[in-house]
C-alpha positions in Angstrom: 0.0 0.0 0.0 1.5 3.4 -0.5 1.7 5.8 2.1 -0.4 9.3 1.0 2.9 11.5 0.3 4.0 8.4 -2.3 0.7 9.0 -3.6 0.9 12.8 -3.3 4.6 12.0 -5.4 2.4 10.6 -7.8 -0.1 12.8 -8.4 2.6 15.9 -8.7 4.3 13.6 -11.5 1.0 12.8 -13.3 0.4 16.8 -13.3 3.7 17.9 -14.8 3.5 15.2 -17.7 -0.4 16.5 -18.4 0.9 20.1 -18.3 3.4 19.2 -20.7 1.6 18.2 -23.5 -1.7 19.2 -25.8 -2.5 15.5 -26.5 -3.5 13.0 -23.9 -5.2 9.4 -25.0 -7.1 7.4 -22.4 -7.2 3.9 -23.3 -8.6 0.6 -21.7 -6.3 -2.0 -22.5 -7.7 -4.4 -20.1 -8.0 -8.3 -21.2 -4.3 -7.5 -23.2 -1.9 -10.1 -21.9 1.6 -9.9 -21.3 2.9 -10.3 -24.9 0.3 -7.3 -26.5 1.0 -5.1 -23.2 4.9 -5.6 -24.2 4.3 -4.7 -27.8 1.7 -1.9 -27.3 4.7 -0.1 -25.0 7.6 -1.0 -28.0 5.4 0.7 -30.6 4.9 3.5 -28.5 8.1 4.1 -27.6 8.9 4.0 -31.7 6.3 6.3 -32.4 7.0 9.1 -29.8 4.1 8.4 -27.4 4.9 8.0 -24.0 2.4 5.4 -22.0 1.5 4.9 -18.6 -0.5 2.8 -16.2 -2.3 4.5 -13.6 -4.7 4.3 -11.5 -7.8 6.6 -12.5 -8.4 8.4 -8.7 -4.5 9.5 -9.3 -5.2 10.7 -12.8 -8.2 12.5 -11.7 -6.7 14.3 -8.8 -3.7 15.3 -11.2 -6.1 16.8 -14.1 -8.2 18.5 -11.2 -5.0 20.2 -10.0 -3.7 21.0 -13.4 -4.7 25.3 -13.7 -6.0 26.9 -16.7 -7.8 23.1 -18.8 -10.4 21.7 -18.2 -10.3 17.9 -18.0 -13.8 17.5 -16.3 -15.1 15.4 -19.2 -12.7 12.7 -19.0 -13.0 12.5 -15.7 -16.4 10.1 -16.3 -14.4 7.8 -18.7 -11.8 6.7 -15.9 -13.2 3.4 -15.4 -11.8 0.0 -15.4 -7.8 -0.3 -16.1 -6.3 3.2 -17.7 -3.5 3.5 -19.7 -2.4 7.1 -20.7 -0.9 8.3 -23.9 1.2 11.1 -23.9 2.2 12.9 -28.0 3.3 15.7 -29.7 0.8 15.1 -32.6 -2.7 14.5 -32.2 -3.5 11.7 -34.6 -0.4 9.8 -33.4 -2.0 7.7 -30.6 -4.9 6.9 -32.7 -2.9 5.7 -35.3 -1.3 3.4 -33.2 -4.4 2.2 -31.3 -5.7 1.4 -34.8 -2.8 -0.6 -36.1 -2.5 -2.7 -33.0 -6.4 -4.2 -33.3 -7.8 -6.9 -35.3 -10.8 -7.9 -35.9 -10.3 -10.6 -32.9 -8.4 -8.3 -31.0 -10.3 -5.4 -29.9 -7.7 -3.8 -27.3 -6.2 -1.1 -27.0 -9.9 0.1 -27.3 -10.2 4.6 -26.7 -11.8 5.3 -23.9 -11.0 9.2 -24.6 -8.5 11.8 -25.4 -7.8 16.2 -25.0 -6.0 17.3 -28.1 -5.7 21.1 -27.9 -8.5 21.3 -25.8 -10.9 19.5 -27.9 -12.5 16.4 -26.4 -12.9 13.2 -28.2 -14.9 10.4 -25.7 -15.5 7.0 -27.1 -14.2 4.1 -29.5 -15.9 5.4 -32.1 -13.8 8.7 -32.2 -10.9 6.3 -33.2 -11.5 6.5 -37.4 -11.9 10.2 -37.0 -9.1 11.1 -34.8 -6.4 9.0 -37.5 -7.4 11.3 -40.0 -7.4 14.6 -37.7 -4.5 16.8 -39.3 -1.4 18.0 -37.4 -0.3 21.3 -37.1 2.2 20.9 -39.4 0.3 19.2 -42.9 -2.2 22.1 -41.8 0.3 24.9 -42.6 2.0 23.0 -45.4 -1.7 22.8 -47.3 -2.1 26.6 -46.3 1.1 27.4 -47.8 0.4 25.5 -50.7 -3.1 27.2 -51.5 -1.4 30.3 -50.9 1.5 29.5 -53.4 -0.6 28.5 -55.7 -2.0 32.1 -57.2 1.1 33.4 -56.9 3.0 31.0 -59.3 -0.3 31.6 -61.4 0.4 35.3 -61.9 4.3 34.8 -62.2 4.1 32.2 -65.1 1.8 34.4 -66.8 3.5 37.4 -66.4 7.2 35.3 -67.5 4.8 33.6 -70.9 4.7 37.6 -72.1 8.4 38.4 -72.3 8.5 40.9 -70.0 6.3 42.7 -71.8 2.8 42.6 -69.3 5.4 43.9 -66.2 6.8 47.1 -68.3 2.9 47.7 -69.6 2.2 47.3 -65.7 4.7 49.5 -64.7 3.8 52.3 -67.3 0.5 52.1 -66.4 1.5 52.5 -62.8 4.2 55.3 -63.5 1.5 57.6 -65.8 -1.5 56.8 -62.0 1.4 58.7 -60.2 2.0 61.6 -62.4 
């Protein structure tokens, strides 16, 4: 049995690692044996997701104490065995999840998860959340719409020879006088 400042130790550890991060997974990977526990925690460690074990009145304490986000929505979904998934990108735990089931195997099953303050409760969130778009492809696609008129307008002005930008800049020149 721990003693309450081991728990207390807990808790404070459990806070910094939610503070630390905009995504956070709660799965139920009850039922897995030893073998599929073993390879869910190799696959995360490859993919950049840290995973824990915890007990749900410790995680609940620690996202009550964490200031500023609201966790109070998970909070309902700590039930049964609770393994936490810590990322940097918020599709990357569902991604995971997904590749790791079969249609026998049904674990590591999504209980919930916070990414940027949005809140996902329920297996069925699982499709949805692998094709949810990181920060990064969303800027890169931004970009690329931007880019596109751009090139537009400079491939037809270089097709003329130079002669649309000194028009332009006549036209522009006799505006000012």
């Amino acid at each position: 049995m721990a003693t309450r400042i081991e728990k207390d130790q807990a808790i404070d550890v459990l806070v910094e690692e939610i503070k630390s991060t905009n995504v956070l997974y709660l799965a139920d990977t009850s039922s897995m044996d030893a073998e599929a526990t073993s390879n869910l925690r190799r696959a995360c460690n490859k993919a950049g997701i840290r995973m824990k074990v915890v007990k749900n009145t410790l995680l609940q304490k620690a996202m009550e104490r964490v200031e500023g986000k609201d966790y109070s929505e998970l909070i309902p979904t700590l039930v049964g065995q609770t393994s936490v998934m810590f990322a940097d990108k918020g599709n990357a735990p569902a991604k995971l999840i997904k590749s790791l089931r079969t249609k026998e195997k049904t674990k590591p099953a999504l209980k919930s998860a916070w990414i940027d303050e949005a809140v996902f409760i329920g297996d069925d969130q699982l499709v949805m959340l692998t094709d949810l778009k990181g920060k990064e492809e969303l800027i890169g696609e931004i970009i690329g719409l931007l880019q596109s008129p751009i090139k537009n307008v400079i491939s037809g002005l270089q097709g003329s020879g130079g002669q649309k930008i000194a028009g332009l800049l006549k036209t522009l020149e006799e505006r000012a006088a």
